[in-house]
C-alpha positions as CSV (number, residue, x, y, z in Angstrom):
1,X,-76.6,-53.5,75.2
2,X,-73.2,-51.9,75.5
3,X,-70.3,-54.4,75.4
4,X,-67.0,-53.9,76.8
5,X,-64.4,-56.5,76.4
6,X,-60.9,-57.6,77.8
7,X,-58.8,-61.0,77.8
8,X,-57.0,-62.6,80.4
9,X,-55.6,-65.4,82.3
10,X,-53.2,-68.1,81.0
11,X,-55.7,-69.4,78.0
12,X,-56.5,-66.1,77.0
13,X,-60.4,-66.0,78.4
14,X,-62.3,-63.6,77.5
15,X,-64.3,-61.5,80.5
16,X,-67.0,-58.7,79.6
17,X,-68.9,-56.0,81.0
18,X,-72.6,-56.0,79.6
19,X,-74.2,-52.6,80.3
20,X,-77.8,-51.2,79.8
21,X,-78.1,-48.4,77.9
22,X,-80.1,-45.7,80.3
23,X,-80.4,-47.7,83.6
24,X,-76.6,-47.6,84.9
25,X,-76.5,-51.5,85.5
26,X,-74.2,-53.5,84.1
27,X,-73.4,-57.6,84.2
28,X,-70.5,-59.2,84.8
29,X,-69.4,-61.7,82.1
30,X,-67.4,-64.9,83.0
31,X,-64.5,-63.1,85.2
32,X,-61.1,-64.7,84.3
33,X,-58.0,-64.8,86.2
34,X,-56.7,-61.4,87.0
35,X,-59.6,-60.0,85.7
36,X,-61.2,-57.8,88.8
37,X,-59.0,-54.7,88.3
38,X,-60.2,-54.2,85.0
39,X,-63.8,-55.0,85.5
40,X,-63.5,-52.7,88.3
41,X,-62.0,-49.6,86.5
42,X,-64.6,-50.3,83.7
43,X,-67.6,-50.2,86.0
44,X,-66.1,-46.9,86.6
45,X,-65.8,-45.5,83.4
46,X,-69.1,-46.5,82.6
47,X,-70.8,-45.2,85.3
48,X,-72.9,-48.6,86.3
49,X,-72.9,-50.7,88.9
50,X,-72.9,-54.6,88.6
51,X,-76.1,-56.1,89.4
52,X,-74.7,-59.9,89.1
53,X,-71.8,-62.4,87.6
54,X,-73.4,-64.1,84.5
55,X,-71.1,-67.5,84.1
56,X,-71.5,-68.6,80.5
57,X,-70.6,-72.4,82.4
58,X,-68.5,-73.4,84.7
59,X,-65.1,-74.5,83.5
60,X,-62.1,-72.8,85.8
61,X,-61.3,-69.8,83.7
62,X,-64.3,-68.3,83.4
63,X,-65.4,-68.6,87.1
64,X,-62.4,-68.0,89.0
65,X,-62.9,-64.7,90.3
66,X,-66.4,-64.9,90.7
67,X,-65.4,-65.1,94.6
68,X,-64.2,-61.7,93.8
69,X,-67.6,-60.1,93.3
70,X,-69.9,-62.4,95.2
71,X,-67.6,-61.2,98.6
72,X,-69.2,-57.5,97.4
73,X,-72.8,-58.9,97.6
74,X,-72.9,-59.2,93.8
75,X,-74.8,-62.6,92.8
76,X,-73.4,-65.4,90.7
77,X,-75.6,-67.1,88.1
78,X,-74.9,-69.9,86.0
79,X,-76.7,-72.7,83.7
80,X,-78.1,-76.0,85.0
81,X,-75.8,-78.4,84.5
82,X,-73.0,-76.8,86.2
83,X,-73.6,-75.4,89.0
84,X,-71.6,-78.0,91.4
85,X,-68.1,-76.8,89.7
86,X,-68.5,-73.5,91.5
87,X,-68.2,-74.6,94.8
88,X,-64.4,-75.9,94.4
89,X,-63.2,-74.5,90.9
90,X,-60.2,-76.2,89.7
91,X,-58.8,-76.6,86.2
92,X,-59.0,-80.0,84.6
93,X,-55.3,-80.0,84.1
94,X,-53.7,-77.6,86.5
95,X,-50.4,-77.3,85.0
96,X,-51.5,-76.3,81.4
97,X,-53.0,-73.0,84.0
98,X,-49.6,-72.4,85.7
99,X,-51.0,-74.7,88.5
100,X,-52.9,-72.1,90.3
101,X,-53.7,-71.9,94.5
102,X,-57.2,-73.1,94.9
103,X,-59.8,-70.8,94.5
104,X,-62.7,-69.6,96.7
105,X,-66.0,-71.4,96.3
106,X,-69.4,-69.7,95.5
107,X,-73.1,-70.5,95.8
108,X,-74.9,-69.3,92.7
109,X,-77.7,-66.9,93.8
110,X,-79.7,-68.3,90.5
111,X,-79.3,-71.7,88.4
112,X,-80.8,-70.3,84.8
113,X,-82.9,-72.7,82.5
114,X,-83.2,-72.5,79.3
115,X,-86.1,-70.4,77.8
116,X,-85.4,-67.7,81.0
117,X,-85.1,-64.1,80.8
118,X,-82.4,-62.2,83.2
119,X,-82.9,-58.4,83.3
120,X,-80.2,-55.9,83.7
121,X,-82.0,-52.2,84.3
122,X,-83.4,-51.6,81.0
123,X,-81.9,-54.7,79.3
124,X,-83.6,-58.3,78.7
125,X,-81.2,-61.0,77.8
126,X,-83.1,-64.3,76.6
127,X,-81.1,-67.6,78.1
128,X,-80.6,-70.8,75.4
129,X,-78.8,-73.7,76.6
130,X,-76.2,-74.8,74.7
131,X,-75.2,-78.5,76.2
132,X,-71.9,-79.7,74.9
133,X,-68.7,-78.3,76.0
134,X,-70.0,-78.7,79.3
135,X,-73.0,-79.4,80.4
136,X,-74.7,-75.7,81.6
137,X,-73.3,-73.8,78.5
138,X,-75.5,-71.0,78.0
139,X,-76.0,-68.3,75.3
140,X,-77.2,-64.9,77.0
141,X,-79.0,-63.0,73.6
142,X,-79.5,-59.2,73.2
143,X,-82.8,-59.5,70.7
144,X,-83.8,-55.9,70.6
145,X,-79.7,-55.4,69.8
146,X,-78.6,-58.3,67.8
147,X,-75.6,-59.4,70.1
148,X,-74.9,-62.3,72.1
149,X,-72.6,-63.8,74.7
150,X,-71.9,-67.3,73.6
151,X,-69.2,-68.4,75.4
152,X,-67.5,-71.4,74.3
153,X,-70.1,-72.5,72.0
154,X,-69.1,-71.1,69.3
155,X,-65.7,-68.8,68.2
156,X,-64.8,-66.4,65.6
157,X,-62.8,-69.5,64.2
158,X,-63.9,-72.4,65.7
159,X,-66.0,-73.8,68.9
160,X,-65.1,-74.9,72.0
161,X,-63.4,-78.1,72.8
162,X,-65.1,-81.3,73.2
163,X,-62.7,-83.5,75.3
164,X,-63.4,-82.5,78.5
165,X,-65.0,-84.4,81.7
166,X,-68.6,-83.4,81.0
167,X,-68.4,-82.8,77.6
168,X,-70.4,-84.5,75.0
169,X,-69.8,-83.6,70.8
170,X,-73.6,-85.2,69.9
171,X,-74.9,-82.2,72.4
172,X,-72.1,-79.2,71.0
173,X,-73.5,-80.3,67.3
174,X,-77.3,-79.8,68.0
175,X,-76.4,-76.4,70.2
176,X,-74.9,-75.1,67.0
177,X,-77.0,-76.2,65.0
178,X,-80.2,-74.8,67.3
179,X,-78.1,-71.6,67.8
180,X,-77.2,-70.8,64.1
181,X,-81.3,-71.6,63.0
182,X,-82.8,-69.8,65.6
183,X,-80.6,-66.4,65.9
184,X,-79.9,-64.4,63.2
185,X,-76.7,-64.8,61.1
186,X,-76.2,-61.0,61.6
187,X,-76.4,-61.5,65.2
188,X,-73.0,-59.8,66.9
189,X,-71.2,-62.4,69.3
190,X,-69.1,-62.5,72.0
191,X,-67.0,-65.7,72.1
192,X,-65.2,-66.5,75.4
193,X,-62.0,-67.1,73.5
194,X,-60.3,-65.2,70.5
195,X,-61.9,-62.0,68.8
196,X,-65.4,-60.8,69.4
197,X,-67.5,-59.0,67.1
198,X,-67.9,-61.1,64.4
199,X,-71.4,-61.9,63.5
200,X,-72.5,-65.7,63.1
201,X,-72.8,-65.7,59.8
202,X,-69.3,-65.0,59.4
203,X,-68.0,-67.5,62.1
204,X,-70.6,-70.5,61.1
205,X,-68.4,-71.5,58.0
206,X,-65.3,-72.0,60.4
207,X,-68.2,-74.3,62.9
208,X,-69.5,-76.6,60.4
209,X,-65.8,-78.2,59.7
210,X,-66.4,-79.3,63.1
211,X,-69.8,-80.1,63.0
């Protein structure tokens, strides 16, 4: 898969585009806040054309302009688990977000379970939920590339917080631990906070401290 990556919003969220590499299709990756311009021009660049909005879960900043693309006909998917937060998306604690207007509800076009498989033109992602930060995490993996979309599972530095409404720590260690056993440590990820690129091998020394 080709991978192309911007941040955005006031928590510094990552939001991708996830193209094929002969089909001229392309996902969206968890569209932050202020993030439709870019993902717009990018589409462009590339030459593909979205064929859905891949939530990695549904905590505020990484749905928020879903409404964006699903007003252009382009579906929404997300995890089981959280699917209800994307029919009134709010942050937990508005003011740490610049308390933002409210923001347009969705209905996902597909609720993903783990062990699916999502096609993209010529691309097969393989769908492992990742319980824990929130309860429809999700890891989209690129097997025949080596490169993942991991959301806040897991960062170049870190994982992803633990003390929000839905989340559970005994749930974020297993994820890990399933998701540093079962994919290669050379696999490529891309973290929906702080740098991307980074392979797990390199980022599971900084997971374990939490773990």
């Amino acid at each position: 898969m080709i991978v192309r990556g911007g941040t955005f919003g006031p928590v510094a969220t990552n939001t991708y585009v996830v193209a094929d590499r002969e089909g001229g299709s392309a996902l969206i990756v968890d569209p932050a806040a202020g993030s439709s311009r870019w993902v717009a021009e990018t589409l462009a660049a590339m030459a593909v054309d979205p064929v859905a909005v891949l939530d990695t879960h549904g905590h505020w900043d990484h749905v928020v302009e879903n409404h964006v693309w699903d007003a252009q006909g382009i579906p929404v998917w997300i995890g089981r688990g959280d699917e209800g937060w994307l029919a009134a998306p709010a942050p937990f604690n508005p003011a740490l977000f610049g308390n933002p207007p409210p923001t347009p509800g969705v209905t996902p076009a597909a609720i993903l379970e783990d062990g699916d498989t999502i096609t993209c033109g010529d691309l097969t992602l393989q769908i492992v939920a990742t319980p824990g930060h929130s309860p429809g995490c999700q890891v989209a993996y690129d097997a025949s590339t080596g490169q993942a979309m991991v959301g806040d599972l897991i960062f170049a530095m870190g994982i992803g917080r633990t003390d929000f409404p839905g989340s559970n720590h005994d749930d974020m260690v297993r994820s890990l631990m399933r998701v540093l056993d079962e994919l290669p440590g050379d696999t490529v990820i891309y973290p929906g906070h702080d740098r991307w690129g980074v392979t797990l091998a390199q980022a599971e020394p900084y997971a374990r401290v939490f773990m």
